[in-house]
C-alpha positions as CSV (number, residue, x, y, z in Angstrom):
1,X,0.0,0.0,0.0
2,X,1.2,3.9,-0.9
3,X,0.4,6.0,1.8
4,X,-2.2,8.9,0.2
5,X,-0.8,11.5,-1.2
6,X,-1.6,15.0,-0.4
7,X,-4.9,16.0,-1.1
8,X,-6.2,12.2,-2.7
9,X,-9.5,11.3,-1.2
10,X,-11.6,8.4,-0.9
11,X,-13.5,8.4,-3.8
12,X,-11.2,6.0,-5.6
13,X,-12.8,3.3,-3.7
14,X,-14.3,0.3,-5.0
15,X,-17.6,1.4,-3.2
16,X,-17.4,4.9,-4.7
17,X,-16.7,3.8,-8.3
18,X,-19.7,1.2,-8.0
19,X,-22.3,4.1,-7.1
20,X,-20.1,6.5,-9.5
21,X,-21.0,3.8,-12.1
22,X,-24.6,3.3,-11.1
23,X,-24.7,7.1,-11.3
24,X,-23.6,7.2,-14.8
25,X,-25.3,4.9,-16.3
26,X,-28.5,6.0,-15.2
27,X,-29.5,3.1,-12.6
28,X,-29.8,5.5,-9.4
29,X,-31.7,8.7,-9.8
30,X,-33.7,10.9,-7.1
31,X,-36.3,8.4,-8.1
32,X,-34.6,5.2,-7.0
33,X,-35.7,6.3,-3.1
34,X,-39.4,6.3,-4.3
35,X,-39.2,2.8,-5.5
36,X,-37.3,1.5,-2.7
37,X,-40.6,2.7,-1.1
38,X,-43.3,1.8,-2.7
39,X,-41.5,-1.9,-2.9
40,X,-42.2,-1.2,1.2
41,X,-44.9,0.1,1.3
42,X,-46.8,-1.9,-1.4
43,X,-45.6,-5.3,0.7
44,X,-46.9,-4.2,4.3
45,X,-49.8,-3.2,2.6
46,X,-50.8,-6.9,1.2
47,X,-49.6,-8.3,4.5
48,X,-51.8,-5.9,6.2
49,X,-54.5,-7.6,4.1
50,X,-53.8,-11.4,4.8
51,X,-51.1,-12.3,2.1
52,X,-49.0,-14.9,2.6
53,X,-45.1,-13.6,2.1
54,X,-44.7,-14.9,-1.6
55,X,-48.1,-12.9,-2.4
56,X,-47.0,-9.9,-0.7
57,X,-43.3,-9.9,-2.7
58,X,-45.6,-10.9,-5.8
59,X,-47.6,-7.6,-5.5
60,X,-44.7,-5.4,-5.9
61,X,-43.8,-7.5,-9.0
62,X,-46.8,-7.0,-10.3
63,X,-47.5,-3.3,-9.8
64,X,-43.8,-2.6,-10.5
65,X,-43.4,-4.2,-14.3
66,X,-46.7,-2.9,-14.2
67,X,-45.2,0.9,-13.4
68,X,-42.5,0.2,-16.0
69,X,-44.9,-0.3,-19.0
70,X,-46.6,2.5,-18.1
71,X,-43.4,4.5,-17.9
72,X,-42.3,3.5,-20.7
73,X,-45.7,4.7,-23.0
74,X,-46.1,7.8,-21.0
75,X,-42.3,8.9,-20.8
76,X,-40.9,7.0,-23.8
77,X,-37.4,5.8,-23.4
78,X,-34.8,8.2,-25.0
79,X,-36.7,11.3,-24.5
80,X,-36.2,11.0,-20.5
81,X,-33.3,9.1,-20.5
82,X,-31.3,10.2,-23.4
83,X,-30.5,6.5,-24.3
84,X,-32.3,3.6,-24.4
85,X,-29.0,1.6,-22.1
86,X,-29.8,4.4,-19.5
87,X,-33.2,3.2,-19.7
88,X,-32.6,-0.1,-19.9
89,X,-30.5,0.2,-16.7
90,X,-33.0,2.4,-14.9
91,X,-35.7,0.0,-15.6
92,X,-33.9,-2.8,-14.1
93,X,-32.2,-1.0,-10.8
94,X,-36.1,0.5,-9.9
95,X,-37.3,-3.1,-9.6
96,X,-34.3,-4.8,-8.7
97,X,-34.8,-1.9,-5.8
98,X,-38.0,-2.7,-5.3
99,X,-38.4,-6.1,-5.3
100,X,-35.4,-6.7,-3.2
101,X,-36.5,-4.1,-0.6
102,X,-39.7,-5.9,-0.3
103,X,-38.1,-9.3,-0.2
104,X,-36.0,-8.2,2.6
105,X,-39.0,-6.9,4.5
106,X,-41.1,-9.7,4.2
107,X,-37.7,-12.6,5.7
């Protein structure tokens, strides 16, 4: 190991490059905290209403590919996200997001 030079910081970590990465590609936006959310939000709410844990992860499935359709008639693909690989890679991080959050929540 070097010892840092003067004035280096930490953001040539492997951490930092990932969410640099994620970042640039277009996978976390101010919109990724929504779906991590609703992913939540949208599992409590079929447990709340008798769903067995599969069900309730299978809801956010659901309404999430469901969201992305949507999105994708009502926004288009290039035309918010400049390319359709930044789309693409949206797409999959907001229900990779959401999916795995309410996975998580329902263990």
């Amino acid at each position: 190991m070097h010892p840092k030079q003067q004035g280096e910081d930490d953001m040539n970590s492997p951490i930092a490059k990932f969410v640099n990465w994620q970042v640039s590609t277009g996978q976390l936006d101010i919109w990724t905290s929504y779906h991590l959310a609703a992913g939540i939000g949208i599992a409590k709410i079929a447990e709340w209403l008798g769903q067995s844990d599969f069900w309730c992860v299978m809801w956010v499935v659901i309404i999430g590919v469901a969201w992305e359709i949507f999105e994708y008639f009502v926004e288009g693909m290039e035309q918010t996200y400049g390319t359709k690989k930044k789309w693409a890679y949206n797409t999959g991080a907001d229900l990779i997001v959401e999916i795995g959050a309410a996975a998580w929540i329902m263990i």
